[in-house]
C-alpha positions in Angstrom: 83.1 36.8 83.5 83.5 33.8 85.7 87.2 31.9 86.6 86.8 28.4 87.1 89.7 27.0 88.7 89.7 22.9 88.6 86.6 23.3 86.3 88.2 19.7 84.5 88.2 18.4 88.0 85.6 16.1 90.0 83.9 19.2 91.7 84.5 21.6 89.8 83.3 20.6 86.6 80.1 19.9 88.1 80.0 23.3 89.3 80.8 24.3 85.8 77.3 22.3 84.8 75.5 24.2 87.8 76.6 27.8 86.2 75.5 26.3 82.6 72.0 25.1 83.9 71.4 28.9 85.2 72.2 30.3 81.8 75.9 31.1 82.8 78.2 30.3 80.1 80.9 33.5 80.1 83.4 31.5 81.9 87.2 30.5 81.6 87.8 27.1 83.0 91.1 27.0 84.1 93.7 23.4 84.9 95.9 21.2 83.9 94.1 18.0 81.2 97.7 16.3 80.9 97.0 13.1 79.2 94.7 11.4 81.4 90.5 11.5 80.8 89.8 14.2 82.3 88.7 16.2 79.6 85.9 14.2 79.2 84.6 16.1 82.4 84.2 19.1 80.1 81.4 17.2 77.3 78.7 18.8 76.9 79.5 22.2 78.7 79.3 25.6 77.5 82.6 27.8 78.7 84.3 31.1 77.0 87.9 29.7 77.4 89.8 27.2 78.4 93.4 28.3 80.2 96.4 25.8 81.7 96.6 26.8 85.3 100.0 27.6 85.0 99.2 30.4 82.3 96.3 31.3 84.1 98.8 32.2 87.4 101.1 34.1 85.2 97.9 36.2 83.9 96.8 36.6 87.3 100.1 38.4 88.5 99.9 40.7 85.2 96.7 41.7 86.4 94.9 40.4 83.5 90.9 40.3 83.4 90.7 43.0 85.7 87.9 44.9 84.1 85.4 41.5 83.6 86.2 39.5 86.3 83.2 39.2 88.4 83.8 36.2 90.4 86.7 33.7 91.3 85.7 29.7 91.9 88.8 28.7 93.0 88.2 24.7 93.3 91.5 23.9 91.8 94.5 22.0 93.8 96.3 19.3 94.4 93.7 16.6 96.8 96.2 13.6 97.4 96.4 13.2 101.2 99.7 10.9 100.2 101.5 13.2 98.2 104.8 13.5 99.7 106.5 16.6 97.9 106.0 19.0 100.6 107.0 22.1 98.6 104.8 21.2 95.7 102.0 21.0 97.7 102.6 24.3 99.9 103.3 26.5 96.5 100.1 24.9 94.5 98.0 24.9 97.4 98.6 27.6 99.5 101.1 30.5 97.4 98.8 29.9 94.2 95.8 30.4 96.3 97.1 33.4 98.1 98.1 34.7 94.9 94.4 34.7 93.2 93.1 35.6 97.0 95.6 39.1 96.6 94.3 40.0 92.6 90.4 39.2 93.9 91.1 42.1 97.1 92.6 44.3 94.7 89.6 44.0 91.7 86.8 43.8 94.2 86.3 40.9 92.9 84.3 38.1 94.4 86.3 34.8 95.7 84.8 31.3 96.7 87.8 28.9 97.2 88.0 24.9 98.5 89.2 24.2 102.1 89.0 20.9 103.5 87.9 18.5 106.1 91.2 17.9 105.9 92.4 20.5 108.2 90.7 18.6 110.9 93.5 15.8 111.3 92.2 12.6 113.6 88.7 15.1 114.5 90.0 15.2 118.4 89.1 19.1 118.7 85.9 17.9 116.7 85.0 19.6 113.5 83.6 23.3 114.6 83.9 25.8 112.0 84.5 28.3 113.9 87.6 27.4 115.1 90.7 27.5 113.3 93.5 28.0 115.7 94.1 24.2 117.5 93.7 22.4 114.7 96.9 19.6 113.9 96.0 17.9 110.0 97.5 14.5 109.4 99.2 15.1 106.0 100.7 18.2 103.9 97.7 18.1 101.9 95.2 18.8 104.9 97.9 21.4 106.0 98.4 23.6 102.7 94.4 24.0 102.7 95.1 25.0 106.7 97.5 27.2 106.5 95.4 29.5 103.6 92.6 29.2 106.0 94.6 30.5 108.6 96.2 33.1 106.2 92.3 34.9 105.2 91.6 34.6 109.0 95.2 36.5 110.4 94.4 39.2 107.4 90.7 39.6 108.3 89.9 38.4 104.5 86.6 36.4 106.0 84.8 39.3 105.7 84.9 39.2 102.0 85.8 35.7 101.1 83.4 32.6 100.9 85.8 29.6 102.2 84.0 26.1 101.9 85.4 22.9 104.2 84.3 20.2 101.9 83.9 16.9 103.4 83.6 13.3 101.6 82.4 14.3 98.4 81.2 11.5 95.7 79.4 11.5 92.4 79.8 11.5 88.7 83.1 13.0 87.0 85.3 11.5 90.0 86.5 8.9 87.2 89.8 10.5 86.4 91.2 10.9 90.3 92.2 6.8 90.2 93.2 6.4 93.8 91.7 9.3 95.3 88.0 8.5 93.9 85.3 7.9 96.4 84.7 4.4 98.1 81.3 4.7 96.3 82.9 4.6 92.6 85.6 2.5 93.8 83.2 -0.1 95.3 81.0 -0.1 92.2 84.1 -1.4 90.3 85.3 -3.9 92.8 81.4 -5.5 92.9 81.3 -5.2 88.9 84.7 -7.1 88.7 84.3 -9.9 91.8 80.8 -9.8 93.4 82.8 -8.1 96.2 83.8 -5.0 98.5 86.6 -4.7 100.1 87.3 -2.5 103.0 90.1 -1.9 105.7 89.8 -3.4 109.0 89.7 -1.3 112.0 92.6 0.2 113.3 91.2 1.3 116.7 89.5 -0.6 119.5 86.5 2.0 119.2 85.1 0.8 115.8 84.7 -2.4 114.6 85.7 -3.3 110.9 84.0 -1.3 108.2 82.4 0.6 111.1 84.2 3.6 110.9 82.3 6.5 109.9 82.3 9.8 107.7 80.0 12.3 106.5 79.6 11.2 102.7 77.7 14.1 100.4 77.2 13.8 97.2 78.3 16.4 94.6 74.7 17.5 93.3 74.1 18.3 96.6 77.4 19.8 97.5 77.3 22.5 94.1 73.8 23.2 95.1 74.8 24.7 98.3 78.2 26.4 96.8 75.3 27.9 93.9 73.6 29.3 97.2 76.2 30.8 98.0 77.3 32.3 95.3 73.9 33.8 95.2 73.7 35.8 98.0 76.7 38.3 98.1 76.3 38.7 101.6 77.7 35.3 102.7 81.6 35.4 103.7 83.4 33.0 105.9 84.5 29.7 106.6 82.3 27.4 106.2 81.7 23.2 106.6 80.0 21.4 103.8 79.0 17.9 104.6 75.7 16.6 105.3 75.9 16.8 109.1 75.1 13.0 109.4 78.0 10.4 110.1 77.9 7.3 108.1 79.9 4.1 108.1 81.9 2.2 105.4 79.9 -0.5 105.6 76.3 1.6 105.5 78.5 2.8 101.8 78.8 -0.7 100.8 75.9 -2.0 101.4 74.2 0.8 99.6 75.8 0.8 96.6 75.2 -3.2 96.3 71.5 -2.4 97.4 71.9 0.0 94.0 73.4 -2.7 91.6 70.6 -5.4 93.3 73.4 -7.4 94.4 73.5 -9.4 97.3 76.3 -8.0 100.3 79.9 -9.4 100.5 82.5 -7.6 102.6 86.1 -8.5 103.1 88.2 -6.7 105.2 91.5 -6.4 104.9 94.8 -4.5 106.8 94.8 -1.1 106.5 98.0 -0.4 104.9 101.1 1.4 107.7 101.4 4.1 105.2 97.5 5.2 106.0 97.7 3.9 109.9 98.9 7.2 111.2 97.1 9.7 109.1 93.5 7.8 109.0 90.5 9.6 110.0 88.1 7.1 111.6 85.3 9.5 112.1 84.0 12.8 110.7 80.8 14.8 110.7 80.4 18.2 109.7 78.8 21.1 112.1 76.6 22.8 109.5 75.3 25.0 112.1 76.8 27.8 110.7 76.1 26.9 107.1 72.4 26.3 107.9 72.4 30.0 109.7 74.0 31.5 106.4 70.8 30.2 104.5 73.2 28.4 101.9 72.4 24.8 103.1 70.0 22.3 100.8 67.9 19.1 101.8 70.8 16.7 101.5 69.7 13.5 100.0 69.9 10.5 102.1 73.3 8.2 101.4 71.2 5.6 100.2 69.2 7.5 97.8 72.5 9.4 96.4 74.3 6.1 95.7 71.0 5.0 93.8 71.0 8.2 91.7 74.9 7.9 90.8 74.8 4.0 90.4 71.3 3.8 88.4 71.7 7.2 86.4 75.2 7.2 85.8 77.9 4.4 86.6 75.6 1.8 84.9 74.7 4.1 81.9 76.7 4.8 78.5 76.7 8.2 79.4 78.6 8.7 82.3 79.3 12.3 83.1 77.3 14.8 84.6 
């Protein structure tokens, strides 16, 4: 039996999908619907059980499962980089985590969890993953991924735990995350609704407006390597997931109006003081190490991901993965 953590959520239910397609359907999805349309991420997948996450903890610290549990995907957390409730964030992010991280060392059971790109704060000390130590994140959210990081590395836990840095991940089943939904999805509606993108003007004298970049990957892509490396047992660590290639907001725009066969209009507009001091105006991942590991895939080019998710999904009845 598989644990699913998040498998409602954006990436996770796809990875739910991924275990379905390779005849996996033993499986307890774990989260929290609330009354949003997130449950719609779960149509048309196969799963043993479905469990609230908060039910799922208390089972977890009763030492439930402990004779079936083969392997923990735990994709679940809070992602808002504005989320201000400090505490909220450190117990759901980090505690929880720790919490499944202490039953999978005591059942031999295998872990795979979600870091972040967030942990890297503005990218000054670059994004390396093999350094852990110097790194300052620009919100609580980058931090409570940072500080489990830091917790598997101080205990030695790398050895047996498969840690994945994801960077700016896109696709279909983002629907339900409103604000925190990729630029992709979110330019798609704005070009639907007004013929136009908008985008935030640059905040620093290096980039110009809609020229700041970040390494974009979409979620077929990004499940594909997390199924690699949940394939080989012998890959543990911390590890980046991004394309390795640094794209900018305005390469995103013009590709998903390239995608709907609409001609390009930008508008840039202030980037709001809330987002001014915790804005990351560049990122590319290392995959060195990920490439090394074996667990890497031929990631598709932006442009040809925004076709696939525009053309086979945003424009289609049938939205979900």
């Amino acid at each position: 039996m598989i644990a699913l953590t998040g498998g409602a959520g954006f990436i996770g239910s796809c990875m739910l999908k991924k275990l379905n397609d390779n005849g996996i359907y033993d499986i307890v999805v774990v989260d929290h619907l609330g009354s949003g349309d997130k449950w719609k991420n779960l149509t048309g997948k196969r799963f043993r059980d479905f469990v609230h996450k908060d039910v799922f903890r208390e089972r977890i610290l009763e030492g439930w499962y402990m004779d079936s549990m083969e392997a923990i995907f735990h994709f679940g957390a809070c992602s808002d980089t504005t989320e201000k409730d400090a505490d909220y964030l450190i117990d759901n992010n980090f505690s929880y985590s720790r919490e499944l991280a202490e039953y999978a060392l005591k059942y031999k059971t295998r872990f795979i969890y979600a870091s972040s790109a967030a942990t890297y704060g503005d990218g000054s000390m670059g994004y390396d993953d093999s350094r852990f130590y110097d790194l300052y994140p620009l919100n609580c959210y980058g931090l409570s991924k940072q500080i489990f990081d830091l917790w598997v590395l101080d205990n030695g836990y790398d050895k047996y735990f498969t840690g994945i840095k994801f960077f700016n991940v896109f696709g279909p089943n983002e629907y339900h995350k409103g604000k925190m939904a990729s630029m992709v999805y979110k330019s798609f509606l704005q070009i639907r609704e007004t013929g136009r993108v908008k985008l935030f003007r640059s905040n620093a004298d290096a980039y110009p407006d809609g020229g700041q970049q970040r390494d974009f990957i979409y979620v077929k892509d990004a499940v594909d390597a997390v199924w690699n490396m949940y394939k080989d047992n012998g890959i543990a660590g911390i590890y980046n997931l991004g394309t390795g290639v640094a794209r900018t907001w305005n390469d995103l725009a013009n590709a998903v109006f390239a995608a709907m066969n609409i001609e390009p209009k930008i508008d840039y507009i202030d980037m709001p003081q809330s987002l001014a001091g915790q804005y990351q105006n560049y990122t590319k991942a290392d995959i060195a190490k990920l490439k090394a590991s074996g667990a890497s895939v031929d990631f598709q080019s932006l442009e040809d991901s925004v076709r696939d998710y525009v053309g086979n999904y945003l424009t289609k009845q049938r939205q979900y993965l």
